[in-house]
N, C-alpha and C positions, 0 to 999 in steps of 0.2 A: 384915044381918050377912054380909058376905061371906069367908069363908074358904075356902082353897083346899083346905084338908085335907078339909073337909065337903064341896065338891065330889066331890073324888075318890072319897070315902066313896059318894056316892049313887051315882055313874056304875058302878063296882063293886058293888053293889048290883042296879043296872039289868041287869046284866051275866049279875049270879048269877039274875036273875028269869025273862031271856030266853032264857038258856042254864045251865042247871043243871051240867051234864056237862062246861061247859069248864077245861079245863087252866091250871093257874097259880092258879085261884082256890078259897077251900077246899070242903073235898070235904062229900056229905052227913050227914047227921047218920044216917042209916043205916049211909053207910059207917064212921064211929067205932065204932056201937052195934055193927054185926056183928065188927068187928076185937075190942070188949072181951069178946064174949060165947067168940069162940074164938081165944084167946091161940096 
């Protein structure tokens, strides 16, 4: 199966794995939790 959207899916993935903190990609699930806890 080759799809290019599922490509890009993993490589961004790769991305989020290697670099947690970088820009452009979404943020952690930390940073959501603390953004709901103090509105």
């Amino acid at each position: 199966m080759d799809n290019p959207l599922m490509e890009k899916d993993l490589k961004i993935r790769d991305l989020e794995m290697s670099s947690p903190g970088a820009p452009g990609l979404a943020p952690p699930a930390r940073t959501q939790k603390g953004k709901r806890r103090h509105p």
